[in-house]
N, C-alpha and C positions, 0 to 999 in steps of 0.2 A: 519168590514168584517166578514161573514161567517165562520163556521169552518165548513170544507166540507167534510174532510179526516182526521181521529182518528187511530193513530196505540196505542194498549199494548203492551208493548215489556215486554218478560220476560227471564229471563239464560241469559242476557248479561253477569253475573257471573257463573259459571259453576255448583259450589256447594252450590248455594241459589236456591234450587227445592221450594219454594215458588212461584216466579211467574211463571215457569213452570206450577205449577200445577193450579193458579190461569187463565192462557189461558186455560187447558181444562177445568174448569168451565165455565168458560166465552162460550167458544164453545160448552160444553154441554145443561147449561143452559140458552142459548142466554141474547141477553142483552133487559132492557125493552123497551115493544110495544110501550110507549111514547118517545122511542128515536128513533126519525126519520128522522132528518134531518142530521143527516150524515153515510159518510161508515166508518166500522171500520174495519183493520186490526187486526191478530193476529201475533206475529213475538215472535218465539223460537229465540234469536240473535245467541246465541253459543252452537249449540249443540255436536260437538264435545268435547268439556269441560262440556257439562252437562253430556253426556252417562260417561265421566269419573269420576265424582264428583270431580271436581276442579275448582281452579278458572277459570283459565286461561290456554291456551296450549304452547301457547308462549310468550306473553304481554298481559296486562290486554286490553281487548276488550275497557273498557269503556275509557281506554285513548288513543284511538287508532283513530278518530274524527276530530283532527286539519284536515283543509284545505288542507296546504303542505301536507301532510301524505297520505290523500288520492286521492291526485295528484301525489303521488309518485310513479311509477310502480316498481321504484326498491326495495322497500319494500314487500318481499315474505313470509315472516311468514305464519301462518293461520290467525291470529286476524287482519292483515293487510289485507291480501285478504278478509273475513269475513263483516272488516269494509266497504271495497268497494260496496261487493254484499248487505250491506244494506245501504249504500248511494245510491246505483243503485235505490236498493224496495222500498226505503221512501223517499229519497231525487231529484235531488239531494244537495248538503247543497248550502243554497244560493239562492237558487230557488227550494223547496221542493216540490213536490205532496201533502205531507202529512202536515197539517195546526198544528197539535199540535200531541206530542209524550209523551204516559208514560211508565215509565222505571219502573218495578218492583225491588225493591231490600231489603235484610234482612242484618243486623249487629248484631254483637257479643257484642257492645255494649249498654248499657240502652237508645237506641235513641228515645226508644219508636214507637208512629205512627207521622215520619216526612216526610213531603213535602218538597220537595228540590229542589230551584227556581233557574234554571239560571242565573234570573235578578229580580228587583225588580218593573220588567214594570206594568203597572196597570191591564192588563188583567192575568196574571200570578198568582200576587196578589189577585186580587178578586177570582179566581179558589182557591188558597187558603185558603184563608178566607170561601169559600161556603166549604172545606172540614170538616175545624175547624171548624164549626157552628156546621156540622153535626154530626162529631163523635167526643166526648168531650175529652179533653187534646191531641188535636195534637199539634204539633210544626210546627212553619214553619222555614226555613233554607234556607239564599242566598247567594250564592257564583258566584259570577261575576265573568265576564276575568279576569279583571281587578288585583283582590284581589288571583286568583289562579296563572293564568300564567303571571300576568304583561303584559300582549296585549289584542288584543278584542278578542279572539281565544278560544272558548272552545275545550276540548280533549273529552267529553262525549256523548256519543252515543244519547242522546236528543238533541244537538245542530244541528244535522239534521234537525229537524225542528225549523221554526221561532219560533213558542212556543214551548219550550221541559220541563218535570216535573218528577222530580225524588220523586217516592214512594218507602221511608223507613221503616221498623220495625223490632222491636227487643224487649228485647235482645232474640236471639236464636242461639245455635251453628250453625257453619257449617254443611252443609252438609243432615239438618234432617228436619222433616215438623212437623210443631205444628196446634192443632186445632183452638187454638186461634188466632195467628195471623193469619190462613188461612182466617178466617172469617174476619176479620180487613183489610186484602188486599181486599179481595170481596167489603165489605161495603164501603172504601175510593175510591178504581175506580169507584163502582156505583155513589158516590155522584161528581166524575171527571164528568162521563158520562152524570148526570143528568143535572149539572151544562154547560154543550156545547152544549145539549137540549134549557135550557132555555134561554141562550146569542144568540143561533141562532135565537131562538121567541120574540128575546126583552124584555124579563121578570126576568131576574137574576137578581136578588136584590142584592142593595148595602148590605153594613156592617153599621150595623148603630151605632157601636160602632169603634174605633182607632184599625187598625190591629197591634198583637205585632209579629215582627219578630226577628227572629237572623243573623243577617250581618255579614259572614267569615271575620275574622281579620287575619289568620295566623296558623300554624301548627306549634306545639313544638316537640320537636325531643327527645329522650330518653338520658339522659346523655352514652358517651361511653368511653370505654378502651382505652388504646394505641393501639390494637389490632381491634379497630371498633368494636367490642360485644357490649352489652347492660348492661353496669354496674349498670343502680340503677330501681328499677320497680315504678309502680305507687302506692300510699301513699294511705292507707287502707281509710283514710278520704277523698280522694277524686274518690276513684275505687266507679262504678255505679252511678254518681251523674251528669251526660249530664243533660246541661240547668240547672245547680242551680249557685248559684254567686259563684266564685271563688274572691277571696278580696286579696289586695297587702299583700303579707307574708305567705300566707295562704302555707300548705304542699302540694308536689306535686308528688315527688319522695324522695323514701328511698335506700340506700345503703346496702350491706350486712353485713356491721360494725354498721349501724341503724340509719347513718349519715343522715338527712333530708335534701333535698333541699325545696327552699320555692320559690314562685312565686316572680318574681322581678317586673312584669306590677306595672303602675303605677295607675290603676284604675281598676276598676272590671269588668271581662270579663265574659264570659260563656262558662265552656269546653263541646264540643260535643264530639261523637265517643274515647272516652274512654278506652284504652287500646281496641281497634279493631283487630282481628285477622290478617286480612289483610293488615294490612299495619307496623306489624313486618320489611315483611323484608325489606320495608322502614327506618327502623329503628325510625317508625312516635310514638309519643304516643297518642297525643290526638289536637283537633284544638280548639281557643279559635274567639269564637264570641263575635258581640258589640251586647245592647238587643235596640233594635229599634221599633217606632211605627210610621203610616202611614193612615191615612185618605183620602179613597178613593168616 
């Protein structure tokens, strides 16, 4: 099938002015004359939380997406209401206008430049792979219903569309815009763009090597107090190390008495998002991926 309709969403988070500033590129400097077979939207998701530099005003927007939720009219928040008006513009879920969605987004974590797949369906995948070809050491990152919420229900603002893809980088504070990764968001949506170019003219080229990806397993939680605080932080040898092997034993958290916790898995995972600022007050520390590969 055709991809007919392309939204970029960017500010689903308030204080990642990255994709913000990536749509007025995008609309200033239009996108290339060889991409013509589809329309493309531009969608600021929250600007109320961008004009304020935050994430969110009320709930995080991007888990704001389930089904019930925005069938809910009792839910009045902003980010509730928010979510509706862009299930209205893009969706709506289940029967979208819009055929594929990408999400801008930056992390405080070493996540590098990740694509972050919904599913591990084969057109997703290959979109991935043409990113990785293109710009060397991306990552790719899947997290299914399944593996998040335990139903088929995504909560992210890309499950509007049948294809939805989340673009990551970092590490960057909150709140600030880098040259570097500005160019890095540019360059991964051009090669998104060019890549829905090609699949609509029949000519996207396979992968002619085994795609490696990272499969969400789980999110480990911060040891806590009797009190719910955050008693032990994350372990010097394993802070900035997203996507390298974490092994059975290995340090993960240290205590203020210097007491180490050690990983108890019984096989080697891979931690993403690494002490991420955002998900404190989750009280989240870090999620542990399986390293997988796929032949498309």
């Amino acid at each position: 099938m055709p991809i007919n309709h392309v939204a970029v969403v960017g500010g689903t988070h308030g204080n990642e002015p990255t994709g913000p500033y990536l749509l007025r590129l995008l609309a200033e400097k239009g996108i290339p004359a060889s991409c013509s077979t589809f329309a493309l939207d531009l969608v600021l998701a929250n600007p109320k939380a961008y004009k304020q530099n935050v994430r969110f005003i009320d709930q995080d927007l991007n888990r704001s997406f389930l089904t019930a939720d925005l069938s809910n009219h009792s839910l009045q928040h902003y980010e509730a209401k928010r979510a509706k008006e862009i299930n209205q513009l893009l969706g709506p879920k289940g029967n979208a206008k819009t055929d594929l969605i990408l999400d801008i987004h930056t992390s405080t974590a070493s996540m590098g430049t990740t694509v972050i797949l919904q599913s591990s369906s084969p057109l997703q995948m290959q979109l991935a792979a043409h990113v990785q070809s293109a710009i060397p050491g991306v990552f790719i990152y899947a997290i299914s219903a399944e593996t998040y919420t335990g139903g088929s229900d995504q909560p992210f603002l890309p499950s509007v569309a049948e294809t939805g893809i989340g673009l990551e980088f970092g590490p960057i504070p909150n709140g600030i815009l880098r040259h570097d990764l500005v160019n890095r968001s540019y360059a991964a949506t051009l090669a998104c763009l060019e890549f829905i170019e090609q699949t609509n003219r029949g000519s996207a080229p396979l992968p002619r090597q085994p795609v490696e990806y990272f499969e969400h397993v789980k999110t480990v939680p911060f040891p806590l107090d009797e009190e719910g605080r955050i008693d032990a932080i994350i372990h010097e040898s394993l802070q900035d190390r997203d996507y390298t092997p974490l092994k059975p034993g290995d340090p993960i958290f240290v205590h203020r008495n210097g007491q180490v916790v050690h990983s108890t898995e019984d096989e080697i995972l891979y931690p993403v998002f690494i002490n991420e600022a955002a998900y404190y007050p989750q009280k989240a520390a870090f999620s542990l991926t399986r390293k997988r590969s796929t032949t498309l």
